[in-house]
Residue, then its C-alpha position, 0 to 999 in steps of 0.5 A: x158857884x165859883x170861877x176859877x183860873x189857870x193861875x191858881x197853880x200857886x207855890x204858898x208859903x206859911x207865916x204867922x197871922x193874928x189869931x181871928x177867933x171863930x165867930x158864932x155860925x162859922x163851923x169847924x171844919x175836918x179836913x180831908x186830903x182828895x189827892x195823891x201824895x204821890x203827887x208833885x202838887x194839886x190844886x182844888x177849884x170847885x165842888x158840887x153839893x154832893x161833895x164831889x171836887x176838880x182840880x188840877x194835879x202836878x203830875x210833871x213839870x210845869x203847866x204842861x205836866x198837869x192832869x185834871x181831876x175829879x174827886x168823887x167823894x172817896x177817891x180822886x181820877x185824872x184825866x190828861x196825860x203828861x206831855x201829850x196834848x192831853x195835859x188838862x186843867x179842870x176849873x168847874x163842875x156841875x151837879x151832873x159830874x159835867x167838868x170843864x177846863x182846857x186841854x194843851x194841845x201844843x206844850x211848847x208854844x202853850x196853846x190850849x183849848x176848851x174842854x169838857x168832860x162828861x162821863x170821862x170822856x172829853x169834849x173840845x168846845x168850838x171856838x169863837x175862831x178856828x185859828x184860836x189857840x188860847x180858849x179856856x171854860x172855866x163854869x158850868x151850870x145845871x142846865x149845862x151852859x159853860x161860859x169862859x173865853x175864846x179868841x175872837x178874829x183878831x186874837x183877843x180874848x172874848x166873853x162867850x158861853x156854849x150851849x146845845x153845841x154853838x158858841x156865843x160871843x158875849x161881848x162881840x163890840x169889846x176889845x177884851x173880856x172875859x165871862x168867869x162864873x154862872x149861876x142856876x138861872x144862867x146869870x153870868x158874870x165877868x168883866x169887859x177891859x177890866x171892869x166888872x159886869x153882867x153878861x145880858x141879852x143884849x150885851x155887858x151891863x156894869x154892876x151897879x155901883x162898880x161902873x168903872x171900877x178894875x176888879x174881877x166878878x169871881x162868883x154868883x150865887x143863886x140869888x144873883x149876889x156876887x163876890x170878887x175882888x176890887x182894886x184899890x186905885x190908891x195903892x192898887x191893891x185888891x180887896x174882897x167884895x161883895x155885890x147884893x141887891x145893887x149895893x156893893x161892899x167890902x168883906x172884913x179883913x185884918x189891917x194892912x192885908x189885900x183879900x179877894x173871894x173867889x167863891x160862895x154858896x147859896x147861905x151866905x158862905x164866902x170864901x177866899x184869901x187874904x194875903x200879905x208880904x205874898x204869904x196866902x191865907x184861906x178865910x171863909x166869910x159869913x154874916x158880916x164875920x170873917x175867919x182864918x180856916x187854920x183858926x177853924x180846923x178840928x185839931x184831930x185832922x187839920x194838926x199841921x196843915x196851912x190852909x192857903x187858898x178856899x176856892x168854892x163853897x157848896x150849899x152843904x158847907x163844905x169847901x174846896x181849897x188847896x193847902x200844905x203841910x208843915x213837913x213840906x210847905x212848898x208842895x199844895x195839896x187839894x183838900x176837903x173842908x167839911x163843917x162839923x157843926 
């Protein structure tokens, strides 16, 4: 239920934040490393409801040197190879085990194209243009629409979705756009020219109360609810959301931070991140209440870890995030919340 981005290879840092107590019907959650130490790095983007994650794991240097992984509940498999053109990213996942993401196809000049995975076999996506060399699935729903963006003729990045094998441009009379998450219904979300909006049959409508305003829709839940971030034309700074029965409002968080939720489950669970002096915190928001996940850890599994960033939430609670320990804080690693209340 969350959208994710090739931008969330994020080198975090620990610092000290106010203590947020943990607010009746936010769980404790244990955490549960998915990736290999032996590993340079790995981020978590999105989870199923059977616990099942994907990521990307820093298997060399830089963007070209990742893998993508799938987590299956007791042990995490990369696909892609060091740099080859099968270096991957895996950004969404469905309640089949369907994975999508991109795939590098040339390191040196960075092109890359959509993928998907199934069965561990990898499937390239066809492009809005056959001259495209920067498209990217980032969701994919139970019914097996994946939405993302392709170049259209002209280079720019459109809104599209794939299904039964065919390419839709969702956004064919923008200059730029980009479609970001989708839920069981086939809803889609995004934004046109750095508006949020909704993808319809007959092109982006604005969500109501946000006409006009920068930000990035990130996640929809089932219902139709949506939460992203929001940009602040004051100062500029981005604030998280929420967008729910035509009404948007802001998540809490502390004074003085910016904040921005990347995803959620069907019970109202959000999560995401507050950020200050470019130091991340992952926080998870219900009923209102907002929560530091570090303030929410069971001590016996969660001793030492910093929780920077909380990508998606399934219908079970758990949650998928990328944290450090304190014995190495510039090294992430994907990990496993599970609530144990």
């Amino acid at each position: 239920m969350t959208a994710s981005s090739a931008a969330r290879g994020l080198i975090l840092a620990g610092l000290s934040l106010p203590v947020l107590a943990v607010a009746a019907g936010i769980a404790t959650w244990r955490l549960t490393p998915i990736t290999s130490v032996g590993w340079n790095g790995s981020s978590c983007a999105a989870l199923d409801d059977r616990g099942h994650a994907v990521g990307s794991a820093n298997l060399g240097g830089g963007e070209f040197g990742q893998a993508a992984f799938v987590f299956n509940g007791r042990r995490a498999r990369t696909w892609g190879i060091v740099n080859t053109r099968d270096a991957a990213q895996a950004h969404g996942i469905s309640s089949d085990g369907t994975v999508v993401g991109k795939r590098i196809t040339d390191p040196v000049f960075g092109f890359h194209e959509p993928v998907a995975w199934s069965g561990g076999k990898p499937r390239t996506l066809p492009p809005l243009n056959f001259l495209d060399t920067s498209g990217e699935a980032v969701a994919v729903n139970v019914a097996g629409d994946i939405v993302g963006t392709s170049a259209d003729a002209n280079g720019y990045p459109h809104a599209v979705r794939w299904r039964g094998g065919k390419v839709k441009d969702l956004a064919p009379s923008s200059l730029r756009s980009a479609a970001t998450a989708i839920n069981a219904a086939g809803t889609i979300v995004g934004n046109v020219a750095g508006s949020m909006v909704r993808f319809e049959n007959d092109g982006p409508v604005p969500l109501a109360g946000l006409e006009g305003v920068l930000g990035d829709a990130l996640a929809i839940d089932d219902a139709g609810a949506v939460v992203g971030d929001r940009v602040d034309p004051s100062d500029k700074t981005r604030h998280a959301f929420i967008w729910k029965d035509g009404r948007a409002s802001a998540l809490e968080q502390p004074a003085g931070y910016q904040s921005s939720a990347w995803g959620m489950n069907n019970r109202g669970l959000v999560v995401g991140y507050i950020l200050r002096r470019a130091t991340f915190s992952a926080v998870a928001w219900q009923s209102g209440h907002m929560v530091r996940l570090d303030d929410a850890l069971d001590p016996g599994t969660g001793a030492g870890w910093h929780v920077e960033l909380a990508s998606d939430a399934n219908d079970k609670g758990q949650i998928c995030a990328t944290a450090t320990r304190a014995d190495d804080p510039y090294s992430s690693q994907a990990v496993l919340l599970t609530p144990m209340d």
